[in-house]
C-alpha positions as CSV (number, residue, x, y, z in Angstrom):
1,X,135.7,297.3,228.0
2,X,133.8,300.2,228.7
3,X,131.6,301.5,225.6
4,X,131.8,298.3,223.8
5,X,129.4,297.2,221.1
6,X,128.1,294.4,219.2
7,X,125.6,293.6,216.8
8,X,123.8,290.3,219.1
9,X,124.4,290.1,222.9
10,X,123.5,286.5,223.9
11,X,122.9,286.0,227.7
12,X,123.9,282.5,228.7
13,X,126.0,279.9,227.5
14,X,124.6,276.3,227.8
15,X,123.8,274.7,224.4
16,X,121.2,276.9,223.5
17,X,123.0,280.0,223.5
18,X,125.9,278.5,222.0
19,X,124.2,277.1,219.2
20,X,122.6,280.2,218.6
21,X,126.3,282.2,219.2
22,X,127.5,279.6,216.0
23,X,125.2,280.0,214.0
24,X,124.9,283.7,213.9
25,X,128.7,283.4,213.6
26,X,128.4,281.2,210.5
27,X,126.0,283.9,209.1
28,X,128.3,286.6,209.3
29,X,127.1,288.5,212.2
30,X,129.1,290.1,215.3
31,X,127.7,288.5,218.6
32,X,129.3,288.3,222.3
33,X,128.2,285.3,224.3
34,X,128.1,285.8,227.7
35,X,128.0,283.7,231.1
36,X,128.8,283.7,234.5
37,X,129.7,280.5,234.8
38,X,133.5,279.9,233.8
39,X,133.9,276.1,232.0
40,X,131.0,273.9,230.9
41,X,128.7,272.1,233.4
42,X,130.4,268.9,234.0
43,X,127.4,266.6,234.1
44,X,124.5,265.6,231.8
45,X,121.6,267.0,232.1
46,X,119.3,266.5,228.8
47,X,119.4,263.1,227.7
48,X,117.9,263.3,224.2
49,X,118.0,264.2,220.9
50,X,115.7,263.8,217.7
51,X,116.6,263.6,214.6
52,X,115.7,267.2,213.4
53,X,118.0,268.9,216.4
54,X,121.1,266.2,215.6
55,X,120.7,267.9,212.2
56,X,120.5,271.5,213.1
57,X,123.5,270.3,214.9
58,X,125.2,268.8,212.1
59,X,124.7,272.7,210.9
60,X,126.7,273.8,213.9
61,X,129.5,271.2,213.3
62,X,128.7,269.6,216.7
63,X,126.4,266.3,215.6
64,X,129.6,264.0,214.8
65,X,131.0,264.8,218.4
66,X,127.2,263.9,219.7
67,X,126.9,260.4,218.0
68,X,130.3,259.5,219.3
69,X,129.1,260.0,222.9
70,X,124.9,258.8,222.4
71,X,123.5,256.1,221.2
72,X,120.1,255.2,219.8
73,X,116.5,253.9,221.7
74,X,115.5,250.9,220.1
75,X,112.5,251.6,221.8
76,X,110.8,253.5,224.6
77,X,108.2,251.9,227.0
78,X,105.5,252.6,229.4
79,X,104.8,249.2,231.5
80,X,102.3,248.9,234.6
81,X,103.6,248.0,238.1
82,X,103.1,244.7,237.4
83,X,105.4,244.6,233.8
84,X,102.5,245.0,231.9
85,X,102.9,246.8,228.5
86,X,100.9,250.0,228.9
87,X,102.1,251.4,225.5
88,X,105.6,251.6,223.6
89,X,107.1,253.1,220.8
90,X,109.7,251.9,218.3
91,X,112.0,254.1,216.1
92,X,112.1,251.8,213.2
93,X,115.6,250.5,212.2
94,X,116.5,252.8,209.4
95,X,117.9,256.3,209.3
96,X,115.7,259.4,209.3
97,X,114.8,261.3,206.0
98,X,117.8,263.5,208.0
99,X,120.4,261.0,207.7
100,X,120.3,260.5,211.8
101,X,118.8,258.3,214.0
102,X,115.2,259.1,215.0
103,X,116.2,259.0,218.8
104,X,119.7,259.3,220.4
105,X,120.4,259.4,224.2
106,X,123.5,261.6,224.5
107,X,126.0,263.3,226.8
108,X,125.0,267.0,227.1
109,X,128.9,268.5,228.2
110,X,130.4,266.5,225.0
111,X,127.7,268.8,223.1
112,X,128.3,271.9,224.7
113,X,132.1,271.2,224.4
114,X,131.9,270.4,220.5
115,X,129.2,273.8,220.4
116,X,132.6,276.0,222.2
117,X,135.3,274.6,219.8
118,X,132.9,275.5,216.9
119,X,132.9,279.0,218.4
120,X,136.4,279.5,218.7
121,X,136.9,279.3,215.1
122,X,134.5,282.3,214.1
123,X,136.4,285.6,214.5
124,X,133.1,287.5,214.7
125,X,131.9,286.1,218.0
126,X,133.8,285.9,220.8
127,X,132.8,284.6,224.2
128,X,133.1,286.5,227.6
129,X,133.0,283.2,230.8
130,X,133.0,284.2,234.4
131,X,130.5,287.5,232.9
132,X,126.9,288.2,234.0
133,X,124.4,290.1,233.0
134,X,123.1,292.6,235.5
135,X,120.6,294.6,234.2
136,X,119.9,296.6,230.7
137,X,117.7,299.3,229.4
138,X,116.3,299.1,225.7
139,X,114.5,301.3,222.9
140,X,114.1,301.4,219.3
141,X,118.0,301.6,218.5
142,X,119.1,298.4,220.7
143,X,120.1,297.3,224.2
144,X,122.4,299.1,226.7
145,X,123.5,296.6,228.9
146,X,125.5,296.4,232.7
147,X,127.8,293.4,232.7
148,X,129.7,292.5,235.6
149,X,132.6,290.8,234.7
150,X,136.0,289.2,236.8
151,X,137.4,293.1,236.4
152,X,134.4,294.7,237.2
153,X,131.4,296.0,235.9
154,X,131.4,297.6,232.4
155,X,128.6,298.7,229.5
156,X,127.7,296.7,226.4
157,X,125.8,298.7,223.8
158,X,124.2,296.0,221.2
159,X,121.7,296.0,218.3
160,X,119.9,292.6,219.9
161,X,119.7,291.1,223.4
162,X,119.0,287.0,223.6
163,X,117.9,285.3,226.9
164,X,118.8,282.2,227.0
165,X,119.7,282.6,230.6
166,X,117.6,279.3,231.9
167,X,114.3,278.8,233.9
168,X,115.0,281.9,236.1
169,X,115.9,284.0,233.1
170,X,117.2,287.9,234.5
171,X,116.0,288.6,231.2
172,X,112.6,287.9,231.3
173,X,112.4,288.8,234.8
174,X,113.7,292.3,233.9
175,X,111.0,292.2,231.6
176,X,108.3,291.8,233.1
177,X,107.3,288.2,231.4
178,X,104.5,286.4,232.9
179,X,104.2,282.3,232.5
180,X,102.0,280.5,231.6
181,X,101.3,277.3,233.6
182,X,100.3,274.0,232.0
183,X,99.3,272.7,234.6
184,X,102.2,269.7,235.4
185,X,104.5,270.2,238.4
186,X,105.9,267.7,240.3
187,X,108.6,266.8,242.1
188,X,110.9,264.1,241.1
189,X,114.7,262.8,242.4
190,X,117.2,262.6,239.1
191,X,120.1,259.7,239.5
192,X,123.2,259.8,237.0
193,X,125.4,256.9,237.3
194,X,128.4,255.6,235.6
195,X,128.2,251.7,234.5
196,X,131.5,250.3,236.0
197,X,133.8,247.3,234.5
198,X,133.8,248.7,231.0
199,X,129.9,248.1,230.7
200,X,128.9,250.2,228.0
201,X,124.9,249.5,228.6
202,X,122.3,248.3,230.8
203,X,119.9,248.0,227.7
204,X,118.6,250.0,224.6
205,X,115.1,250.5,225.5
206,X,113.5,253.4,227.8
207,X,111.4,252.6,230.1
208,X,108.9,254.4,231.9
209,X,107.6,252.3,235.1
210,X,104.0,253.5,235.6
211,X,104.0,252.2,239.5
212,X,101.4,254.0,241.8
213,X,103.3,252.9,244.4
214,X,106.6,255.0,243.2
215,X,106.9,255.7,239.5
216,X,110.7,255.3,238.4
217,X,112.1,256.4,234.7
218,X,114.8,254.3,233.8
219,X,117.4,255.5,230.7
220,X,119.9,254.4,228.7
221,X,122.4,257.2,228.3
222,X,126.0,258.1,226.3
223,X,127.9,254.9,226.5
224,X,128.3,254.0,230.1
225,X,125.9,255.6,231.8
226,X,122.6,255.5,232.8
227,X,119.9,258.0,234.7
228,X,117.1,256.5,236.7
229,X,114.7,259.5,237.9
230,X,112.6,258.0,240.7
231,X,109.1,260.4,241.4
232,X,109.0,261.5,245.4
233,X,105.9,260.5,247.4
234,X,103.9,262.8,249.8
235,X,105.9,264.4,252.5
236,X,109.6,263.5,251.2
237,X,112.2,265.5,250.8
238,X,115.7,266.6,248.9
239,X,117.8,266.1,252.0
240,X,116.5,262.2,252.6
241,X,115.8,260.5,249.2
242,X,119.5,262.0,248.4
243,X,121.1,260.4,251.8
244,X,123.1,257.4,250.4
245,X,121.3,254.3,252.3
246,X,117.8,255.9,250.6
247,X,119.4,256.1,247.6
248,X,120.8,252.7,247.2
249,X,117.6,251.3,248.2
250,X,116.0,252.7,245.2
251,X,118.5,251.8,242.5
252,X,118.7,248.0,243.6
253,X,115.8,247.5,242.1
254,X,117.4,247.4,238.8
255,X,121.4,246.9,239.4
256,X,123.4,246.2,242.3
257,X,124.1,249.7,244.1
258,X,128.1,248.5,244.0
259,X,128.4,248.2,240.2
260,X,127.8,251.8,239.2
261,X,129.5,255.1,240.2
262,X,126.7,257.7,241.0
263,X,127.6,260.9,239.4
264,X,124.9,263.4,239.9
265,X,121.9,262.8,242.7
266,X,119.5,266.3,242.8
267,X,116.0,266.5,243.3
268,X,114.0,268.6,240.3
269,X,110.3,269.8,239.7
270,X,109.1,268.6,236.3
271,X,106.7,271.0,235.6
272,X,105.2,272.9,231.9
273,X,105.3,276.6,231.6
274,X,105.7,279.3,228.7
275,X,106.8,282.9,228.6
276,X,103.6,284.9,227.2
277,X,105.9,287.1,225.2
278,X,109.4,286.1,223.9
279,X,109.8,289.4,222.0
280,X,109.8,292.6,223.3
281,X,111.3,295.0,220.7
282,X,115.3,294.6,220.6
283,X,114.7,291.6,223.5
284,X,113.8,288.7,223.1
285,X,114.1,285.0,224.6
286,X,115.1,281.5,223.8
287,X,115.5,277.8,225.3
288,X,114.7,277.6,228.6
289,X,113.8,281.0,229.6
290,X,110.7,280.8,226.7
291,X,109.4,277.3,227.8
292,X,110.2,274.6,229.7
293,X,108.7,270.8,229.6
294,X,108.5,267.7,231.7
295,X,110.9,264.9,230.4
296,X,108.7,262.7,229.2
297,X,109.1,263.1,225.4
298,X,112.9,264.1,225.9
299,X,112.0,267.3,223.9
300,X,113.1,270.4,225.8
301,X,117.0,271.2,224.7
302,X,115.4,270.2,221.0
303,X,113.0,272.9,221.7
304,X,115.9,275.5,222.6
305,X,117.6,274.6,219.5
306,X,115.0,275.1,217.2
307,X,114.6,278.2,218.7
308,X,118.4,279.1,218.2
309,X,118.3,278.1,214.6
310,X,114.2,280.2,213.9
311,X,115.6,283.0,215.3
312,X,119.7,283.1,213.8
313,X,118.6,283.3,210.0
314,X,116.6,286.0,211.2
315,X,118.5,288.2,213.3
316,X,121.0,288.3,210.5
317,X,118.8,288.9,207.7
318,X,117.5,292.2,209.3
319,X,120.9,292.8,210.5
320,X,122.1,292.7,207.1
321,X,119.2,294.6,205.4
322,X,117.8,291.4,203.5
323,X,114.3,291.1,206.0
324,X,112.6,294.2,207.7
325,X,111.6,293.7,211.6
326,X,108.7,292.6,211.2
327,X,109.9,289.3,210.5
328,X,110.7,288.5,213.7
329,X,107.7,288.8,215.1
330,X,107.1,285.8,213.3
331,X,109.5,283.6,215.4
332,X,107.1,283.4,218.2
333,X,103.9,282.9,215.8
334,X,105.9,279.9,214.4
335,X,107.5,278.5,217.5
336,X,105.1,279.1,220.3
337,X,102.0,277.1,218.5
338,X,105.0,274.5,218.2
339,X,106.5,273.8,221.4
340,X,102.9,274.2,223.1
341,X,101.8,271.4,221.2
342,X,105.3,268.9,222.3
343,X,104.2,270.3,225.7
344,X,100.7,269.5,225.7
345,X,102.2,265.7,224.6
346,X,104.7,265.5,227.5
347,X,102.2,266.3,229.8
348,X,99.6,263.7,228.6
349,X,102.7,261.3,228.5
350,X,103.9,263.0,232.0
351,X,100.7,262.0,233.8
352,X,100.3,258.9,232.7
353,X,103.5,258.2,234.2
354,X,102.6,260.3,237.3
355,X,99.5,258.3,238.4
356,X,100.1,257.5,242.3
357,X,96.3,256.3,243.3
358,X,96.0,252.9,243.0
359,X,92.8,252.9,242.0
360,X,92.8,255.7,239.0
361,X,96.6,253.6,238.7
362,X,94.1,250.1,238.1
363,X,91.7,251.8,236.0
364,X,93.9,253.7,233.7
365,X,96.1,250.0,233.1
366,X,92.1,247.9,232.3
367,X,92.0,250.7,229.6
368,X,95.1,250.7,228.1
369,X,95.6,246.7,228.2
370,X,92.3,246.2,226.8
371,X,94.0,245.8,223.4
372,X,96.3,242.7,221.8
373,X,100.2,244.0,222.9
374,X,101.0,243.8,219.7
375,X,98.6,246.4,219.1
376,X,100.1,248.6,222.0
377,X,103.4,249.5,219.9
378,X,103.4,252.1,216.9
379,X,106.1,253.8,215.3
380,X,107.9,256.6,217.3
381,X,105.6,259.3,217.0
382,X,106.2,262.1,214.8
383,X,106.6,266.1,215.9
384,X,104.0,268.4,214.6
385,X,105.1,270.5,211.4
386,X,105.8,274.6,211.5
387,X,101.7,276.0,211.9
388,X,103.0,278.9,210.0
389,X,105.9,280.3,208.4
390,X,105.8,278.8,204.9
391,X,102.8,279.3,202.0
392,X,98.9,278.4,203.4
393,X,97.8,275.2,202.1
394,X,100.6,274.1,200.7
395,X,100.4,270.5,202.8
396,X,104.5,269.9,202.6
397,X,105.1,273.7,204.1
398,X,105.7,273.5,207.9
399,X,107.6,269.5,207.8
400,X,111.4,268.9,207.2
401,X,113.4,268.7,204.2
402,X,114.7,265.3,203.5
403,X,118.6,265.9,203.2
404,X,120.0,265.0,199.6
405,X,123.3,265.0,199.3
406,X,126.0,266.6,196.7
407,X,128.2,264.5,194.0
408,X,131.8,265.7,195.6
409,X,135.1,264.8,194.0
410,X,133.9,260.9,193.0
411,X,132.1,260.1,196.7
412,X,128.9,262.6,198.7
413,X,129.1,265.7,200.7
414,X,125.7,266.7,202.9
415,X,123.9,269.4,201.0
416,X,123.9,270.7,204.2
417,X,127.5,270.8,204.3
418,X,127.8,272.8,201.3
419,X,124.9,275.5,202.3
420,X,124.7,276.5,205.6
421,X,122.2,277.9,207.3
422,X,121.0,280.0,204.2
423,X,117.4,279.5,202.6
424,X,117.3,276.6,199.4
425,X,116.0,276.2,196.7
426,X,115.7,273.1,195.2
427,X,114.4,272.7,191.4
428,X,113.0,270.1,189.3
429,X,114.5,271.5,185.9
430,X,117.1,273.5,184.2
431,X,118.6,276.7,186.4
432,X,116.4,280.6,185.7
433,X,117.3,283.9,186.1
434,X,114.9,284.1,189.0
435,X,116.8,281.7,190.5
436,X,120.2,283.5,190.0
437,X,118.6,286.2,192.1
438,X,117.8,283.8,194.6
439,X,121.1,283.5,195.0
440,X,122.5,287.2,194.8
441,X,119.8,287.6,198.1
442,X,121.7,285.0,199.9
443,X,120.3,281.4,199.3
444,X,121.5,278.6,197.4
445,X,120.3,276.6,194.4
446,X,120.5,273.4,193.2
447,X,118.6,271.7,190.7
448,X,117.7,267.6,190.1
449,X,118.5,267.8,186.6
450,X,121.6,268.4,186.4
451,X,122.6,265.1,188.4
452,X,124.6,267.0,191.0
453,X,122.2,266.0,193.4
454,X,121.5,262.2,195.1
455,X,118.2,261.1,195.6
456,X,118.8,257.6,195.9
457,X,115.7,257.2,197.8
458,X,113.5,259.5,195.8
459,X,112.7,261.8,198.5
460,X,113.3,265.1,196.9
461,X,111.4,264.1,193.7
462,X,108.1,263.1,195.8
463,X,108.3,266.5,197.6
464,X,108.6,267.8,193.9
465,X,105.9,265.7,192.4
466,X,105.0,268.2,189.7
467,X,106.0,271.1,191.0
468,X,108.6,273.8,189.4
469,X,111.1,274.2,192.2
470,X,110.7,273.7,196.5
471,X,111.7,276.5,198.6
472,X,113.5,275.6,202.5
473,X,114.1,277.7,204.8
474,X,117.2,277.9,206.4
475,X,116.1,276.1,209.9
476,X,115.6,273.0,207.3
477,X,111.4,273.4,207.1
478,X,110.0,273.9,203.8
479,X,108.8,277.0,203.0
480,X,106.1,276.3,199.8
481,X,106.4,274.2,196.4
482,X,105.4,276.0,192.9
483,X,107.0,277.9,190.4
484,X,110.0,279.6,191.1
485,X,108.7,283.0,190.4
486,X,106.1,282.8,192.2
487,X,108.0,281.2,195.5
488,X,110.9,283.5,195.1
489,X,108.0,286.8,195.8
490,X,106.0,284.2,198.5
491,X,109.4,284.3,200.1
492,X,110.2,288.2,199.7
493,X,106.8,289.0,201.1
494,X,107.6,286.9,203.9
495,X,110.6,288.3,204.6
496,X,109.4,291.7,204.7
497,X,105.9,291.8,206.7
498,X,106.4,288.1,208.5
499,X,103.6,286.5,206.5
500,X,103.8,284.7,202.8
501,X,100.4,286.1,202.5
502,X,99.7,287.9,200.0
């Protein structure tokens, strides 16, 4: 393999690289996925996803293969040591503007399995397993990079280098990337059981068991399973709370140790940090070795995979002359602000949940029972929308497209489906020449009045309101409303210096 070359050289394998390995594939562009490990991590590890990642997911042809092997919270709650309601949240009972459900639980290796078949089908990735990357040198042409492999150690010339190589990321190690700490670390034991008899559930609710005395998190999973994550107290450690009498101690509390089959039993820090840069020059990072999250909003691996889907459309539109470089500076302008703000929520969420003084423990349940129960629910609380990326004060840029879907031969095909990952635009009125250009640069139009497009719900036509057209990027946020012209340059400008600023 020696002298080989590449346009995108993705470090690491787990759902986040692969997702990012499909869709650049999708797009057209040559990438080599690389990872030292040789199959797929046999054993969940992220538990959920929203409905924004199931849809990126959809765009990677892995979602169908998720909702076989999830199912949905029908709600998530935060109750005192005594049972007390603390605070919940409920999903609702319809579908997401998406088309998913607001909140799955799922089985990370079915994902990661779905994300490998989808990348055996694209001839212009391939994937390198049992390969690790050892060092590289950039400059303003690409990356040279030392891979050892099972035949020894060979070069890798490519245009682009992606971390997404984890928590210890070589990659931004090699670079010299500082974190920043968010001031959450704490150590906590993880339990993944199997529900024996054919039991498919112990419930459908989260529940996050605020007890000073030992707070526990207790989760419905895939279809016969469950993870219970129990928080250590002072002066334990890995090698006792994992010892099997210790163990079964803590899980009787909620089943009878003899009913489930304990797959997993490891002992993990949930802690917040973020790489200060995730771009230098041909480098840059994603998932994991960018950010990382306590659990408590279930928000990290849909992190990573908006970062896989920012940064695809991107690569390949400077790859294939269609953006200039600038515009990837933007993927941490747009992302960082984003995933800061989830963190800064799993955090407040995290220490509520990490209280251990029983007096601070009493206090904070006074305050948060001092309102009606009822009053203590609210709907599943939203994400914040894309801080930049799309046209300034425009108040629909920066949130998700509601998915319409196509008339297909007499039934409905996503409009997903048909498009890809490829920048929409979505008019009120008749096609325009402007719009035909659109599509010569690479995007896809489709227009309301010519009744290829369902909108049972009306969704589409509120985000038009009186607008000419609405522009979406290809990572599914909406870029700006107005008239075409003048979004089809908002969008060019973008595409060139970053910015839709004029």
């Amino acid at each position: 393999m020696p002298g080989a070359k590449t346009e995108v050289l993705i470090s690491g394998l787990g759902p986040v690289g692969a997702a990012l390995a499909v869709y650049l594939g999708r797009l057209g562009v040559d990438a080599i996925a690389i990872d030292r490990d040789t199959a797929v991590y046999p054993l969940p590890r992220a538990a959920h996803l929203d409905h924004e990642t199931m849809r990126l997911l959809h765009l990677a042809s892995a979602a169908e293969a998720v909702s076989r092997a999830s199912q949905p919270l029908s709600a998530y709650e935060f109750r005192a040591g005594d049972g007390e309601l603390l605070m919940g949240f409920r999903p609702g009972t319809s579908l997401a503007p998406t088309g998913f459900p607001m909140s799955s639980m799922f089985h990370q290796p079915t994902l990661e399995r779905a994300l490998r078949e989808s990348l055996a089908a694209l001839p212009s990735v391939s994937t390198r397993l049992g390969h690790a990357l050892k060092g590289f040198d950039a400059d303003d042409e690409g990356v040279r990079a030392e891979i050892a492999g099972p035949d020894g150690a060979y070069e890798l010339r490519a245009r682009y280098l992606v971390g997404c190589d984890g928590g210890q990321s070589l990659v931004r190690r090699r670079l010299g990337i500082e974190l920043d700490d968010m001031g959450f670390d704490e150590p906590w034991l993880v339990i993944d059981a199997r529900l024996k008899d054919g039991r498919e559930r112990l419930g459908t609710v989260g529940l996050q068991h605020c007890d000073p005395k030992r707070p526990v998190t207790s989760m419905p999973m895939a279809p016969g399973r469950h993870r219970w994550e129990f928080m250590l107290r002072p002066g334990e450690t890995a090698d006792e709370v994992t010892e099997d009498s210790f163990l079964n101690a803590l899980v009787a509390e909620f089943i009878d140790p003899s009913a489930i089959e304990i797959d997993r039993r490891a002992v993990y820090r949930f802690h917040a940090v973020h790489a200060r840069i995730w771009r230098k020059g041909r480098v840059l990072l994603a998932g994991d070795a960018a950010h990382q999250m306590p659990p408590f909003l279930g928000q990290g691996l849909c992190s990573g995979t908006r970062d896989a889907a920012n940064l695809a459309w991107k690569i390949a539109a400077c790859l294939k002359g269609r953006a200039a470089d600038a515009l990837l500076d933007s993927y941490q302008r747009e992302r960082d602000p984003h995933v800061r703000a989830i963190t800064e929520m799993a955090v407040f969420m995290g220490k509520i949940v990490c209280t251990q003084n029983e007096e601070t423990a009493a206090a904070r349940d006074r305050d948060m029972t001092a309102k009606p129960e009822v009053e203590r629910f609210a709907v599943m609380p939203g994400l914040p929308r894309l801080a930049s990326g799309g046209i300034e004060g425009d108040e629909a840029a920066g949130t998700i497209f509601p998915e319409p879907w196509l008339r297909a031969n007499g039934g409905r095909r996503r409009l997903d489906d048909e498009a890809g990952l490829v920048p929409l635009l979505i008019l009120g009125g008749v096609r325009t020449d402007a719009a035909a250009a659109f599509v010569a640069g690479g995007g896809y139009v489709v227009s309301l009045a010519d009744g290829a497009l369902l909108d049972p719900e009306g969704a589409v036509a509120a985000l038009l309101e009186e607008h000419e057209a609405v522009l979406v990027r290809p990572d599914r946020y909406v870029f700006g409303r107005g008239r075409v012209a003048a979004l089809i340059a908002a969008w060019q400008r973008y595409l060139a210096t970053g910015s839709a600023s004029a």
